[in-house]
DRENDO-1510 file (C-alpha; in Angstrom, 1 decimal, always signed):
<recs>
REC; n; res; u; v; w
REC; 1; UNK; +192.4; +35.8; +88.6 .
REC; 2; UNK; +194.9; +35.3; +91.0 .
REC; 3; UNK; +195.0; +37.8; +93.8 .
REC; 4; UNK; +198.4; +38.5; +95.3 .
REC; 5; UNK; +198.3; +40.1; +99.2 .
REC; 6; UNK; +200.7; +40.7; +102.3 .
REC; 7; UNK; +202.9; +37.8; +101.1 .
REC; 8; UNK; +200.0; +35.4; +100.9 .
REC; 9; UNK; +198.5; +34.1; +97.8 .
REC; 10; UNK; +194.8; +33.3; +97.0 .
REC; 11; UNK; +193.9; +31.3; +94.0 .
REC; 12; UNK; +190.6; +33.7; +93.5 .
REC; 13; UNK; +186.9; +33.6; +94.9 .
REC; 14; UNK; +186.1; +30.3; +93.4 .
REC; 15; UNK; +188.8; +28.2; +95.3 .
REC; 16; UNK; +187.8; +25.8; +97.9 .
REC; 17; UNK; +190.7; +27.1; +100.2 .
REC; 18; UNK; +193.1; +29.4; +100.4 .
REC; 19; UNK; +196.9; +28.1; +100.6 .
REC; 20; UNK; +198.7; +30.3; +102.9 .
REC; 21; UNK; +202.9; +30.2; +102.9 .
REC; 22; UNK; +204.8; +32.5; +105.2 .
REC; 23; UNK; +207.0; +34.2; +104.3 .
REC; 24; UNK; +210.4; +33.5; +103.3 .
REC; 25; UNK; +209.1; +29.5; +102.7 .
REC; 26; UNK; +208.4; +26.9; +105.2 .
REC; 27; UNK; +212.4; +26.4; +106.4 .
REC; 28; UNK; +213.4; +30.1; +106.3 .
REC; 29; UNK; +212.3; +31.2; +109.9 .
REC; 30; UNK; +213.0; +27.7; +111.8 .
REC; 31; UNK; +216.2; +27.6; +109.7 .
REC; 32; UNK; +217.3; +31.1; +111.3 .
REC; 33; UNK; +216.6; +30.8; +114.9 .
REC; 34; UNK; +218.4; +27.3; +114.9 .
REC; 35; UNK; +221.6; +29.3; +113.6 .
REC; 36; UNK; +220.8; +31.8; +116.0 .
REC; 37; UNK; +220.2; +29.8; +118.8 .
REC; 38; UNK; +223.9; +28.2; +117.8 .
REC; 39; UNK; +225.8; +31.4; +117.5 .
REC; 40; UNK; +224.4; +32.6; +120.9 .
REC; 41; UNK; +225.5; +29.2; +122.4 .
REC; 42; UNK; +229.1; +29.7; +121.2 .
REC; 43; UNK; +229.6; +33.1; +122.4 .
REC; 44; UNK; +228.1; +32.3; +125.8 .
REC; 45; UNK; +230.7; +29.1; +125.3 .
REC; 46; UNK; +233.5; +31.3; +124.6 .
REC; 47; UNK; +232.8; +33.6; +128.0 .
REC; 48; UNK; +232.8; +31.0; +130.1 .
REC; 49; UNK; +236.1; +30.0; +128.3 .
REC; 50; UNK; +237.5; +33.1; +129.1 .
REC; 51; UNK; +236.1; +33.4; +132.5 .
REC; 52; UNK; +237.4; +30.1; +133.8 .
REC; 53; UNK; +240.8; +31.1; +132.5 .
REC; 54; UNK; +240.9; +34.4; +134.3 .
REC; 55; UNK; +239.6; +32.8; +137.3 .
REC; 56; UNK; +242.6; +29.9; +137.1 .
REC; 57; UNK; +245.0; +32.1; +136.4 .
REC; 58; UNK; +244.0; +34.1; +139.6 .
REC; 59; UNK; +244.0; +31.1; +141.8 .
REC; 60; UNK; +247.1; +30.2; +140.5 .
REC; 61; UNK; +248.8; +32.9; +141.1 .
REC; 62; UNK; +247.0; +33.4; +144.9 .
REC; 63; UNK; +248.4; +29.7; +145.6 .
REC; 64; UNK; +251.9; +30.8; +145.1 .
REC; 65; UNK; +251.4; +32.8; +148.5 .
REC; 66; UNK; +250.6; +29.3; +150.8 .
REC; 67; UNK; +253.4; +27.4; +151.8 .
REC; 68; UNK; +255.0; +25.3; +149.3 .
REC; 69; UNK; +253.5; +22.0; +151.4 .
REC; 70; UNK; +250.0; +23.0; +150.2 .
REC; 71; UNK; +251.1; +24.3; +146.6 .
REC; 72; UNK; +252.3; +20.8; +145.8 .
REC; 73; UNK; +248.6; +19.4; +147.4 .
REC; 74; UNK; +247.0; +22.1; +145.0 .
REC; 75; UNK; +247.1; +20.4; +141.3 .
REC; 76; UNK; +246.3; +22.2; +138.3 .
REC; 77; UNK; +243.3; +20.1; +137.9 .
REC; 78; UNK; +242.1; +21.2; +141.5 .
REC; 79; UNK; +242.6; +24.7; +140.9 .
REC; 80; UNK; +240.9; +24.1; +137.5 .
REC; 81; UNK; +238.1; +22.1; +138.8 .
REC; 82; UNK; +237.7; +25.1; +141.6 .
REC; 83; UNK; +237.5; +27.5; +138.8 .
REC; 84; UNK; +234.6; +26.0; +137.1 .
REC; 85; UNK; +232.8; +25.6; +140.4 .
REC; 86; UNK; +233.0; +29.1; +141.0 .
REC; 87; UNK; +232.0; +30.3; +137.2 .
REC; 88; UNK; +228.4; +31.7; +138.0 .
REC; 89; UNK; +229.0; +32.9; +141.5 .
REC; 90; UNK; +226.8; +30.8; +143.3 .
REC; 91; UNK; +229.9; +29.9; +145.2 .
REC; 92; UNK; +230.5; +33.8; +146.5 .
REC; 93; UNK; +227.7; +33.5; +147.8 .
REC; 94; UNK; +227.3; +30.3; +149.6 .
REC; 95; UNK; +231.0; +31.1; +151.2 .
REC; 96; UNK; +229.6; +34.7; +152.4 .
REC; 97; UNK; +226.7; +32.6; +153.9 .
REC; 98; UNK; +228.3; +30.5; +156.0 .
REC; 99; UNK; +230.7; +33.1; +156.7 .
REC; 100; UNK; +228.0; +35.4; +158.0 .
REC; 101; UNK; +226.7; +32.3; +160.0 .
REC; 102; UNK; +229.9; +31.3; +161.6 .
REC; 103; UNK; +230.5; +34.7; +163.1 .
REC; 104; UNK; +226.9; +34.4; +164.2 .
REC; 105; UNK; +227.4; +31.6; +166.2 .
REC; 106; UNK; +230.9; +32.7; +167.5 .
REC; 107; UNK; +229.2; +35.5; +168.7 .
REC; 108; UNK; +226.5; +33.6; +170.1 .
REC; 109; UNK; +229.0; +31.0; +172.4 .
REC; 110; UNK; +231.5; +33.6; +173.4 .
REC; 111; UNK; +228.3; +35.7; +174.8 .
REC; 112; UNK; +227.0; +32.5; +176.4 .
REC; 113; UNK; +230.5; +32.0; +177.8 .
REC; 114; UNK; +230.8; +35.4; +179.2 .
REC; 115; UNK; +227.4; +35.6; +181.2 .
REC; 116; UNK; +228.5; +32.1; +182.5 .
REC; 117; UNK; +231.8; +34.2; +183.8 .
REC; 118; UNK; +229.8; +37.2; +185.2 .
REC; 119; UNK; +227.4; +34.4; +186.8 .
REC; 120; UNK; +231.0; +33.1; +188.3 .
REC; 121; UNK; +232.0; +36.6; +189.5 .
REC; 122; UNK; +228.8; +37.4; +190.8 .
REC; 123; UNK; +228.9; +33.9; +192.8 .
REC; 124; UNK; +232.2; +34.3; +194.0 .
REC; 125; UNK; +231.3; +37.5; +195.7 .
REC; 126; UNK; +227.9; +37.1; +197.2 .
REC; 127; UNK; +229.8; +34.3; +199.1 .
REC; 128; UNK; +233.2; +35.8; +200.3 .
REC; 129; UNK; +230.4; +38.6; +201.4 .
REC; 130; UNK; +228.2; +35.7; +203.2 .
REC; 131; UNK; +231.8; +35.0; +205.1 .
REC; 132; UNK; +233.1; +37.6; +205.8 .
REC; 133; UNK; +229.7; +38.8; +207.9 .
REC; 134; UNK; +229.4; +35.1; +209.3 .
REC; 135; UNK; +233.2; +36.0; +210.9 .
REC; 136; UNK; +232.1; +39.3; +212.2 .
REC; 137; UNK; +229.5; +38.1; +214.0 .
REC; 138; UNK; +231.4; +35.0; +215.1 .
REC; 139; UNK; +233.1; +34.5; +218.5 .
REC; 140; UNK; +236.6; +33.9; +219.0 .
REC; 141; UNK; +237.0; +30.8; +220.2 .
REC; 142; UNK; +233.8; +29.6; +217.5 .
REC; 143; UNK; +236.3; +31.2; +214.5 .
REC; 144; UNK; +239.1; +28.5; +213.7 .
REC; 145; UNK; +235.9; +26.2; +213.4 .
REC; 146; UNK; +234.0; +28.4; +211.0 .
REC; 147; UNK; +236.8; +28.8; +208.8 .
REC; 148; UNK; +237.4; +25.7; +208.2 .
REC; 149; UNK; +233.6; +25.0; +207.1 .
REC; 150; UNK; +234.0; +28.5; +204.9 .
REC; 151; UNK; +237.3; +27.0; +203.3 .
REC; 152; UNK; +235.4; +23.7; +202.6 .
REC; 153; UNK; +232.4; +25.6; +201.0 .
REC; 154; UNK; +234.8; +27.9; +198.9 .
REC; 155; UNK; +236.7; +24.7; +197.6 .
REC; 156; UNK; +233.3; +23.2; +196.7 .
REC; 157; UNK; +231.8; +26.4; +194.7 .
REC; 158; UNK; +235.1; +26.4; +192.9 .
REC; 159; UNK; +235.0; +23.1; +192.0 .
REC; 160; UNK; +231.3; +23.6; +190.9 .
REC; 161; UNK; +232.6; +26.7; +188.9 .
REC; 162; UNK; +235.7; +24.9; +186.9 .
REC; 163; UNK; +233.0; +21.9; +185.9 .
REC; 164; UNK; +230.5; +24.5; +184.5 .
REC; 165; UNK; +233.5; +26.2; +182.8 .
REC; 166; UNK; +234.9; +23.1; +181.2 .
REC; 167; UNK; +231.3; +21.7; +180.2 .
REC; 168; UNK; +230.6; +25.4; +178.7 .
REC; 169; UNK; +234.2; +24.9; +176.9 .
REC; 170; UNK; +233.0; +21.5; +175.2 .
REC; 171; UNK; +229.8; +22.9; +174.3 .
REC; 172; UNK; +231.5; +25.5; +172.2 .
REC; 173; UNK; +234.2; +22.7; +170.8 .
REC; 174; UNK; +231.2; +20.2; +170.0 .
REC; 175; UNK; +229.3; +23.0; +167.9 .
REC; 176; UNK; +232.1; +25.0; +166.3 .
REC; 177; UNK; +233.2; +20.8; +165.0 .
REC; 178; UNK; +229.4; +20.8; +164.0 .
REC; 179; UNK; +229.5; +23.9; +162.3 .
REC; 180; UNK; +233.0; +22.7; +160.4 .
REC; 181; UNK; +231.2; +19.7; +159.6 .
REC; 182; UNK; +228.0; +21.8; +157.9 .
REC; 183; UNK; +230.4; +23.9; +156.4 .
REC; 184; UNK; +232.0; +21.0; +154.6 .
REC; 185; UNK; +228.8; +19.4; +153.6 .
REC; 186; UNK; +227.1; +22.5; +152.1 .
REC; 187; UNK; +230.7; +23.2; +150.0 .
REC; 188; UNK; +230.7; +19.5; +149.4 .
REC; 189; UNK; +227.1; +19.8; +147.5 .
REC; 190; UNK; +228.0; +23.2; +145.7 .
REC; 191; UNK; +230.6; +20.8; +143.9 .
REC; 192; UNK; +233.8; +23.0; +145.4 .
REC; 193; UNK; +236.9; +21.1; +144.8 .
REC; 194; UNK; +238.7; +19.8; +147.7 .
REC; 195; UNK; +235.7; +19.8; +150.3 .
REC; 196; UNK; +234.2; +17.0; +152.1 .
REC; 197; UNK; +233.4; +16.3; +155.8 .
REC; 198; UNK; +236.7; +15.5; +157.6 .
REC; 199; UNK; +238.7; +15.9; +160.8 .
REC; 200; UNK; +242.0; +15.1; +159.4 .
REC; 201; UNK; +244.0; +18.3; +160.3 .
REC; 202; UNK; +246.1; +18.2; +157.5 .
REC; 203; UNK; +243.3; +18.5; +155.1 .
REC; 204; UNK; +241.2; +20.8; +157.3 .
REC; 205; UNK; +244.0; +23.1; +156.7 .
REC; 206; UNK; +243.8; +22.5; +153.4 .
REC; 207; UNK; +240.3; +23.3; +153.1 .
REC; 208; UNK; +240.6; +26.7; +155.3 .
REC; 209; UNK; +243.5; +27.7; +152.2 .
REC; 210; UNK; +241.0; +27.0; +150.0 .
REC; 211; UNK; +238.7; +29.1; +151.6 .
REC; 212; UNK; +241.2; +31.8; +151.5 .
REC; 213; UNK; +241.9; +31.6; +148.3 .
REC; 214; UNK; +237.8; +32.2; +147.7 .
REC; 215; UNK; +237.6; +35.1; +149.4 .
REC; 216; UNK; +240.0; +36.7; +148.2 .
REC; 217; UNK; +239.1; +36.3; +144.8 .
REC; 218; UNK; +236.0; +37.8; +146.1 .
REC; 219; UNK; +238.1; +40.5; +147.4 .
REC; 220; UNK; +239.3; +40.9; +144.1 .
REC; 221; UNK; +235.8; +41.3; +142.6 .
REC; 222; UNK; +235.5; +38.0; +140.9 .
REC; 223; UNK; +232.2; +37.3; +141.2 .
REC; 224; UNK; +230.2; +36.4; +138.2 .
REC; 225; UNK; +229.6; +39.9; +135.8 .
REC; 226; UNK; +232.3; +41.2; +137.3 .
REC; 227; UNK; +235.9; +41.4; +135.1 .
REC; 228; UNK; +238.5; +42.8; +137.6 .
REC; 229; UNK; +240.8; +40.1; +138.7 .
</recs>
């Protein structure tokens, strides 16, 4: 007697084992998933088609607002190479990163720079105090001579003070170029188009458009899952 049960079938008691098949044969379920699997592949395909298109045709028309010196520099394949870089998002991201660091550090000097200044202020008036008491409680005939030591002390701290301006001014130069530098290197690695470390001005410039041209796609609302362009 054969014994027929949830798509299975026995070939009775006496049998020395039980065949099992599942259902819808041996190929049906791998067969299905593979042509799944394929479908879902094309449609993601086709969105990133569609998304790199919307994102060139937003950079392209963004370019149009640079000077025609950079247009030229800015091919279609760089613009389109840009495009595909920024697909996921990641980009947005890293670019509000370093954005966020950069006015960090900006922040940081320019409040380093000022307490030097207060220190300067502060230094300049303890010691026009300091002479103006050492002439008060100078004699007469003792004053031309004190002056002249005051003027040669007040041309010394003023010399110390332009020094520690102008060190404090290549401080700031040496790690804003440092921070350029990182700035290049980390867009460089993201696989942006157009970025590598440089000090050429022309193609800093042509980096900082770039940049522009990022954020205001992200301006827009161009980051990945989002459609408005």
């Amino acid at each position: 007697m054969v014994v027929k049960w949830a798509g299975c079938v026995s070939l009775g008691p006496d049998a020395e084992e039980a065949r099992v098949a599942p259902a819808g044969g041996l190929l049906g379920a791998t067969t299905m998933e593979r042509y799944g699997g394929a479908f879902e592949e094309a449609v993601d395909g086709a969105r990133q088609q569609e998304r790199h298109y919307q994102l060139l045709s937003a950079l392209q028309s963004l370019v149009k607002e640079l000077p025609s010196s950079f247009q030229q520099r800015l091919s279609y394949t760089t613009l389109s190479d840009l495009a595909l870089a920024l697909l996921d998002g990641t980009v947005f991201e890293i670019v509000q990163g370093l954005l966020e660091i950069q006015h960090l550090t900006e922040k940081s000097l320019y409040n380093q720079r000022l307490r030097l200044q207060n220190e300067h202020r502060v230094l300049r008036q303890a010691l026009r105090q300091k002479h103006q008491e050492a002439q008060q409680a100078c004699r007469p005939h003792n004053l031309p001579v004190l002056q002249a030591t005051q003027q040669r002390e007040l041309e010394a701290v003023e010399h110390r003070i332009r020094e520690e301006q102008r060190a404090m001014d290549q401080k700031i130069v040496l790690e804003l170029d440092r921070k350029v530098a990182d700035q290049q290197s980390t867009l460089e690695k993201a696989g942006v188009a157009g970025f590598y470390v440089t000090t050429n001005p022309q193609e800093l410039t042509l980096q900082m458009n770039l940049l522009e041209l990022i954020r205001k796609l992200q301006q827009r609302g161009c980051q990945a899952g989002k459609t408005a362009l």
